[in-house]
N, C-alpha and C positions, 0 to 999 in steps of 0.2 A: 401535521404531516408526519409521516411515517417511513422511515427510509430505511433499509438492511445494512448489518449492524459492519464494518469494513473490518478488513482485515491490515493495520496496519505494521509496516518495520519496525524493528527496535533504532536503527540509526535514525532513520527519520524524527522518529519519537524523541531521540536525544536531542537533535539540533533544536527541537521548537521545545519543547521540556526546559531546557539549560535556560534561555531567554526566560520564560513564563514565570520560572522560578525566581531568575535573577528578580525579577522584577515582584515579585511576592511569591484457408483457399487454397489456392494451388498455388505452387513452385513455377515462377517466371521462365520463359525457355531463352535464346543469344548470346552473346559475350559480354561479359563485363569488366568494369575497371578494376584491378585490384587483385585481379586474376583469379575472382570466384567462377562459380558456374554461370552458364548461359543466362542473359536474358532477353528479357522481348527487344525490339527495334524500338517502339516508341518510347521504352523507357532510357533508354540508353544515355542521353543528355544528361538524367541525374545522377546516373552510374559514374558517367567520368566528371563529373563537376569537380573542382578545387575548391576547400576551402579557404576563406578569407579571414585568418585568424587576427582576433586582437584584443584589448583589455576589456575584464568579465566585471567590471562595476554594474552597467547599467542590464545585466543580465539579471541582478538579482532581486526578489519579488517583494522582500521586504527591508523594511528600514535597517531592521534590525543585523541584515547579514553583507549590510552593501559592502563592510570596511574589510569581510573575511572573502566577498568576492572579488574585492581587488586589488587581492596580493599578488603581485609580479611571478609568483608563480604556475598562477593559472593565464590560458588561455582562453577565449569564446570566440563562436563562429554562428552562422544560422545554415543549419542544412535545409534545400528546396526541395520537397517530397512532393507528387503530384495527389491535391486531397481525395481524389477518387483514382486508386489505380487502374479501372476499365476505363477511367476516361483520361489519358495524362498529357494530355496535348490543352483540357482546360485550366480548371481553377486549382492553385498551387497550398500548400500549408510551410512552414517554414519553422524547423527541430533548432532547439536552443541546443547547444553542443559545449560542453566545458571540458579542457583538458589540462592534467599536470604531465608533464615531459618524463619520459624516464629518466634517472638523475645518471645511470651507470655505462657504461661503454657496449653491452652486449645485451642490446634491445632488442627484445621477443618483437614485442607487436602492441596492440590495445589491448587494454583490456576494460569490456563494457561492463558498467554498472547499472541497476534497476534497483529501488530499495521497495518495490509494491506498491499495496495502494486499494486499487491499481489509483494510478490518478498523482504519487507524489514526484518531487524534483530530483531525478539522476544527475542534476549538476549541484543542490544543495548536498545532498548526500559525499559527493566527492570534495567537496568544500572542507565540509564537516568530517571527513576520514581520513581526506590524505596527508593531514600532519601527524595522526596518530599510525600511519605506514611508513614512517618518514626511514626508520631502519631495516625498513622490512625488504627482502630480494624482491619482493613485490614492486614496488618504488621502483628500484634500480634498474628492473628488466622490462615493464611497461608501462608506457604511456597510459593514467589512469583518466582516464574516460567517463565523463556522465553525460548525459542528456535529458532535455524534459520532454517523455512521451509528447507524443501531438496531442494539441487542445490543452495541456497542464504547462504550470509554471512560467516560462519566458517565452514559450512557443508560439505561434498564430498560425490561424483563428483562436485564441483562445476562448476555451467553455466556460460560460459566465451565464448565470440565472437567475438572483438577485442581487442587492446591494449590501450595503455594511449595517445601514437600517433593518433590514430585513430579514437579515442573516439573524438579527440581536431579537427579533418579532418570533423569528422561525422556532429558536431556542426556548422559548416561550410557551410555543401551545404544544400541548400535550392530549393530543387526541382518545378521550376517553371514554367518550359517549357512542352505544352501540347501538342505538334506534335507525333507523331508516332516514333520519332528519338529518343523526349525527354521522353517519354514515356518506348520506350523497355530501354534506359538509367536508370530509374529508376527502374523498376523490374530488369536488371541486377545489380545494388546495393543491391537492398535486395534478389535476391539472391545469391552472396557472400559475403551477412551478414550470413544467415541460413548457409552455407557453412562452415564460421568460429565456426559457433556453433556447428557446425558434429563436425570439426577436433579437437577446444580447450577445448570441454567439457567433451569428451570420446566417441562419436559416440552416431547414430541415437538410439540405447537402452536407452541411457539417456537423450534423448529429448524426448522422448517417453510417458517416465516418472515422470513426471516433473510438474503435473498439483495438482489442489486442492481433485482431489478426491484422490492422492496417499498419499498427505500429511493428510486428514483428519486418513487415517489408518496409518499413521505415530504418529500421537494425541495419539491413542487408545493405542499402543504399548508402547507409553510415558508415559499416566496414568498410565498401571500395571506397567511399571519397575518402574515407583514412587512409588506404593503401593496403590494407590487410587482404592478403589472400583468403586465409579462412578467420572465423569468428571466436575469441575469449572472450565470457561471461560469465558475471555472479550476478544471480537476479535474487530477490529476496521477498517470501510471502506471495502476491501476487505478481512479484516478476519472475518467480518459476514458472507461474503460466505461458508469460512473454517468451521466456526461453525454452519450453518444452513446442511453444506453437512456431519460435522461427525452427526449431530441430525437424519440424512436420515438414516446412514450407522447404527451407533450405540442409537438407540436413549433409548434403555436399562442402557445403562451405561451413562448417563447425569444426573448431578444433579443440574446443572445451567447455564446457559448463559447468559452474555450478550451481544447484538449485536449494537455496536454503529458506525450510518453513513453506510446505509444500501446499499446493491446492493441488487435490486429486482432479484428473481429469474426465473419470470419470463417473462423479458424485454430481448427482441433483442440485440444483438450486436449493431446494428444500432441506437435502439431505446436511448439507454443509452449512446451511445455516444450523441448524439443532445440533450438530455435533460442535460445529463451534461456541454455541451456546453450554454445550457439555465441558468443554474446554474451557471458559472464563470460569465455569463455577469448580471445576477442578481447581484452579488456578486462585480462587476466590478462597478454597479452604485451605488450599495449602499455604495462603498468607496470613487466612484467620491461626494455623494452629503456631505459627512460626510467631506474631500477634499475641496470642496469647503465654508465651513465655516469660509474659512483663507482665507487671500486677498492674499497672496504668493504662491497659492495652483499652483504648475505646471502645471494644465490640467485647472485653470481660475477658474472663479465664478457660473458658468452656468454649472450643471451638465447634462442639457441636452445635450451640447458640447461635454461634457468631451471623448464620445467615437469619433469625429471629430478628438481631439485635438490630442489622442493618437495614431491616425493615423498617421496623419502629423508628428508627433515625430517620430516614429519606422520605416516608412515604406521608407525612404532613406536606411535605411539599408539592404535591401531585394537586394542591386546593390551595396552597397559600406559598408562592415562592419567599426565599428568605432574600433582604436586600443586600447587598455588596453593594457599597460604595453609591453610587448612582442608578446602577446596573440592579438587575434580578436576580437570584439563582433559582430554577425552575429544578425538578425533579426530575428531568431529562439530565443535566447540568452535572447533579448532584451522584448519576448513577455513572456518567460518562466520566466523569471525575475519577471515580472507584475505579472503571475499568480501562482508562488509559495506565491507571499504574499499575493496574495485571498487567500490561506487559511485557514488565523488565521484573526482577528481583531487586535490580537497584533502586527502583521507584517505591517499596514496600513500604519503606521510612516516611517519603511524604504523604504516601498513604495515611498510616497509621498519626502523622502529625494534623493533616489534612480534616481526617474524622474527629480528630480531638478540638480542633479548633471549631466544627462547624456544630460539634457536641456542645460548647459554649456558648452559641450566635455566631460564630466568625466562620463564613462562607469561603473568604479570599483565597485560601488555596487549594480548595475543590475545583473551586471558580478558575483557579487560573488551567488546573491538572485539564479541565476541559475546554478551556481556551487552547493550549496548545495542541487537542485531540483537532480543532475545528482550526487550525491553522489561523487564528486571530491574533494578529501583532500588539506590540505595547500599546499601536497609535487608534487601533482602533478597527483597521484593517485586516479584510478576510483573503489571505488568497483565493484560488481558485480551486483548493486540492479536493473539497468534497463537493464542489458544483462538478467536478472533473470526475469525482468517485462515481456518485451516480450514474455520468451520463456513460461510463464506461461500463460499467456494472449491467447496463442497460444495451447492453452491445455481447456484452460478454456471458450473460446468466440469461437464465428460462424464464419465459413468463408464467406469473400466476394466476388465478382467479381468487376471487371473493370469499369463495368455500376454504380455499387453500390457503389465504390469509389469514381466514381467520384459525384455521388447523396448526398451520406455521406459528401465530400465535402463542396457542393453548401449548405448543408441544417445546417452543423456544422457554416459556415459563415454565414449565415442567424440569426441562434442563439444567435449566439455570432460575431456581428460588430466588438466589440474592436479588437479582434484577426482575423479580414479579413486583409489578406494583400496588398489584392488588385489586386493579379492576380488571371486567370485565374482558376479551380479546372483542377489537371493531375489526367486521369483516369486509375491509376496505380494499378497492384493487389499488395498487401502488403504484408510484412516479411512474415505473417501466411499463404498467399497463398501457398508458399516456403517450408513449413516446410514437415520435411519427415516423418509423421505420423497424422492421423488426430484426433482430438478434442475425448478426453475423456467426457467433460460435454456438456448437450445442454439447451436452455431456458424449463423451467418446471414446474408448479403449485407444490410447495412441498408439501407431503402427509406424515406426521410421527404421526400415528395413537398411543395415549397411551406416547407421549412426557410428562414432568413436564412441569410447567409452568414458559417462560422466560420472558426475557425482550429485548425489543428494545428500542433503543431512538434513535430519530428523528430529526435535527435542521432546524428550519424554513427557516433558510439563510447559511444552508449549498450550498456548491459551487461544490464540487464535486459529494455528492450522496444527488442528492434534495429529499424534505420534505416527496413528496410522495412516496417512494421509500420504506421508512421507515416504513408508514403506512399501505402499501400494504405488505410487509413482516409479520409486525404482524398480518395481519387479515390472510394471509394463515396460518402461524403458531400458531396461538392462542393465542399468546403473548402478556403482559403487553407492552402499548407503555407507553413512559415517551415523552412529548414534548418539546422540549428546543426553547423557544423566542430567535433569537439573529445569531449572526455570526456564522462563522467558521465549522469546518472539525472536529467531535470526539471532545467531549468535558466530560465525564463519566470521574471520579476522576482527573480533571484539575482545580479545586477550586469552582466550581457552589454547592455551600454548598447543594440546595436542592435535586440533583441530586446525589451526592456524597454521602449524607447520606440514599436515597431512593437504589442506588447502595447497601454501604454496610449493610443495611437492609436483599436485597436479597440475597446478595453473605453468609452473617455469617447465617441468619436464615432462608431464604427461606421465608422472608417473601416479595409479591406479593406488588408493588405500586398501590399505591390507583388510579381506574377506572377514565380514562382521566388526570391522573398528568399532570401538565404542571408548566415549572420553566422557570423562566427570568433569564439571565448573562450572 
C-alpha cells in the first residue's frame, strides 16, 4: 500500500523521538459565548458549554507519556463539537482539550497550539513544551492550550483502520510490481484499508467529517467555551493550514496567528508533494556534506556520492528485509528512518550513527527513527496519528488518478534520488481514491478581507514545507514573514532567541516583526 509522504512537526517528532531513542466553508451567523461573532441558533448550546476540567492521566495515548500527563499542572476536559455541523442537533464528536494555567497575574487569554500532521496531539505537544516555556512571558501571560484535532489522539470517534498486527504487515509490503496483476493488487489493499476505516471508526459519517475545515469550527467552539473573545494560535506545518482556514471561516474572531512551516494554499496536491520531495533531498545533501566532514561518515567523504552510497545501502532491502530483533526492517523502514531525521538538524547524529550500525547488520536504530515516524510505542502500540494522517489528507488534498500516480511517482523520484528505490513507478489509484465521501477543501488563493496582522515564518532548509511555500502564504495573506537561516521543520519557541522573542513580541503585545526579519540558528 502506498500512501503520501506527511508532513510532520519538529516538537512532535521530539516527544516520540526522545522515547524511541531512550529505548534503543462558511463563517456561522448569531451570538456567541465568549463574545466572538455571530453564530447560528442550533449551534448555540456548544458555544456556551462549560467545561469540566480535571486530571489529564487518562487522556494520554501512550504508556509512555501517562506520568508527564499527569502532572498537577496540567488540566483536561472533552469539548462536545456536533460531528456534522449541517446537522448539529444529531450525532456529537468529543475534542480532548489540555491546559497549563498562566502562572503570572496579567493573563492575556489562551493561547492554541496545533503541531500538524495533520492528524498529531495538540495536547502531547503542550505536554512536551510547556516545561521548556516555563520562563518564558509566554507561560506567565497565557493559558497554554492544546488539543487533539477530532478523530486523532484522545478525541472520539476516533479514526482507526487497522490493528497493531497490521500496522507491523503494512510496514512490510512494499508495492513494486507494475503489471495489471500487481496493480489491481494494490488498489485492492487500499481498498481494504478505507474499508477498515468505515467499519473501526464508526462509519462513512465519520469519515466524512474528519477534515481541517470541520476542525477549524471545532477552534472556534474551543475559544468560547474557554472564554476567549478572539483567538491566539501557533499552528505548526500542517496546522498553518488549520489556522489560515479558521482566519477564512472566522476571521472576526482572530487576534493572532502564528503560522510556522507553511503549506501554501494554493499548490496542487501534486505540486507539493514534488516540491516536498525537493525539500528532503535538499535536506538529505545538506546532511550528506555536513556527514562527510568525518572520515567515518557512513555515506564517505564525497557528498556528491552520498545519494549513490544510500542507495547501495537500502536498496537490498526492497527483496530481502533485514531482521531486528523478532521484528523485520523492510526498505520502506529503512528510508523512513533516513527521513524522520531530516527533520530536525538535532537528529543528523542518529542519523549518521543510525547508517553505521545498519552498514554493519544492526537495523535497531533505523528501526526505531521509524517507529517514532509511525508513532509505535515501546509496548508495541500504534497510535492513531497516521490512520488519522491519511483520513485527513483525504479530506483535505485533490484526488488523483492512475496516470497521475504514476507521473507523481516518476516525478517525486526525480526529486528526490535518495529515496528512488529503484523500481519501476505502479500506477496505482491511492487510499483517497477509495474514500467514501469527497474532499471538503480544494487548492485556493485565500481571501480574508479585514484580517489583523499575523505572522509566518519560513526556513530556508526546511525539508518538509520548502521556503517558498512560506513566502507565498504571507504575500496572500498580508502577513509578517520572519526568515529563519538554517535547518529543520518548525522552529518558533524551539530556542532561536531571535525568533522567540519576535514570537513573544507578537503573541503578548501584538506587536508586528520588523519588515524582512530574518534570524540564523
Amino acid at each position: 500500500m502506498r500512501a503520501r509522504r506527511r508532513s510532520l512537526l519538529v516538537p512532535a517528532v521530539v516527544a516520540a523521538l526522545a522515547v524511541a531513542l531512550a529505548a534503543c466553508a462558511t463563517a456561522p451567523s448569531g451570538q456567541g459565548s465568549g463574545a466572538g461573532a455571530p453564530v447560528d441558533a442550533g449551534l448555540q448550546k456548544f458555544y456556551d458549554q462549560k467545561l469540566s476540567w480535571g486530571p489529564c492521566g487518562d487522556f494520554a495515548t501512550a504508556k509512555e507519556d501517562q506520568e508527564r500527563y499527569a502532572q498537577p499542572r496540567f488540566e483536561c476536559a472533552k469539548l462536545e463539537v456536533p460531528l456534522d455541523y449541517a446537522k448539529p442537533a444529531e450525532r456529537t464528536a468529543q475534542i480532548a482539550v489540555l491546559r497549563q494555567k498562566a502562572t503570572g497575574p496579567d493573563r492575556i487569554g489562551s493561547l492554541l497550539f496545533n503541531p500538524g500532521g495533520p492528524g498529531a496531539s495538540g495536547n502531547r505537544q503542550v505536554v512536551y513544551t510547556a516545561p521548556d516555556l516555563e520562563q518564558s512571558p509566554l507561560s506567565k501571560r497565557f493559558d497554554l492550550v492544546g488539543f487533539d484535532p477530532r478523530g486523532t489522539g484522545a478525541s472520539t470517534p476516533a479514526l482507526d483502520c487497522i490493528d497493531d498486527k497490521e500496522w507491523e504487515a503494512e510496514r512490510l509490503d512494499h508495492d513494486i510490481d507494475p503489471s495489471p496483476a500487481g496493480v489491481a493488487q494494490t488498489e485492492k489493499e487500499n481498498q481494504d484499508f478505507v474499508a477498515g476505516c468505515v467499519r473501526r471508526s464508526g462509519g462513512a459519517d465519520v469519515l466524512a467529517n474528519m477534515g481541517t475545515r470541520d476542525a477549524a469550527r471545532d477552534m472556534d467552539v474551543l475559544r468560547a467555551a474557554l472564554g476567549d473573545a478572539k483567538l491566539s494560535y501557533i499552528g505548526y506545518s500542517a496546522g498553518t493550514r488549520l489556522g489560515y482556514t479558521y482566519a477564512e471561516q472566522f476571521p472576526q474572531n482572530v487576534r493572532a496567528l502564528v503560522l510556522d512551516g507553511a503549506l501554501d494554499p494554493k499548490q496542487s496536491t501534486i505540486d507539493r508533494i514534488v516540491k516536498q520531495n525537493a525539500g528532503f533531498q535538499l535536506a538529505f545533501d545538506n546532511y550528506a556534506a555536513d556527514c562527510a566532514k568525518n572520515p567515518s561518515c557512513p555515506l564517505g567523504t564525497d557528498p556528491k556520492q552520498a545519494t549513490a552510497r544510500l542507495q547501495a545501502l537500502t536498496r537490498p532491502l526492497v527483496t530481502k528485509p533485514m531482521p531486528v530483533g523478532a521484528r523485520q526492517m523492510s526498505y520502506n523502514d529503512a528510508l523512513t528512518g533516513v527521513i524522520q531525521a531530516l527533520y530536525s538538524k538535532d537528529f543528523w547524529r542518529y542519523l549518521t550513527q543510525g547508517l553505521s550500525m545498519y552498514a554493519n547488520g544492526d537495523g535497531r536504530l533505523l528501526m526505531s527513527l521509524a517507529d517514532a515516524y509511525y508513532d509505535r510505542g515501546q509496548d508495541g502500540h500504534y497510535s492513531n496519528y497516521i490512520e488519522a494522517f491519511r483520513s485527513i489528507s483525504c479530506l483535505d488534498e485533490e484526488r488523483t488518478t492512475r496516470e497521475e500516480q504514476g507521473e507523481l511517482s516518476k516525478a517525486a523520484k526525480a526529486a528526490a534520488p535518495f529515496s528512488d528505490d529503484g523500481t519501476p513507478p505502479v500506477a496505482a489509484e491511492d487510499i483517497c481514491s477509495f474514500w467514501p465521501t469527497p474532499p471538503t477543501s480544494q487548492p485556493h488563493v485565500p481571501s480574508v478581507p479585514g484580517l489583523p496582522k499575523i505572522v509566518v515564518i519560513s526556513t530556508t532548509g526546511d525539508p518538509a514545507t520548502p521556503y517558498q511555500a512560506g513566502v507565498d502564504l504571507a504575500q496572500g495573506l498580508g502577513a509578517s514573514l520572519i526568515t529563519h537561516e538554517g535547518e529543520g521543520h518548525g522552529v518558533a519557541l524551539k530556542g532561536v532567541a531571535c525568533i522567540d522573542d519576535a514570537v513573544a513580541a507578537y503573541l503578548i503585545d501584538l506587536k508586528d516583526p520588523a519588515a524582512g526579519m530574518r534570524c540564523a540558528g
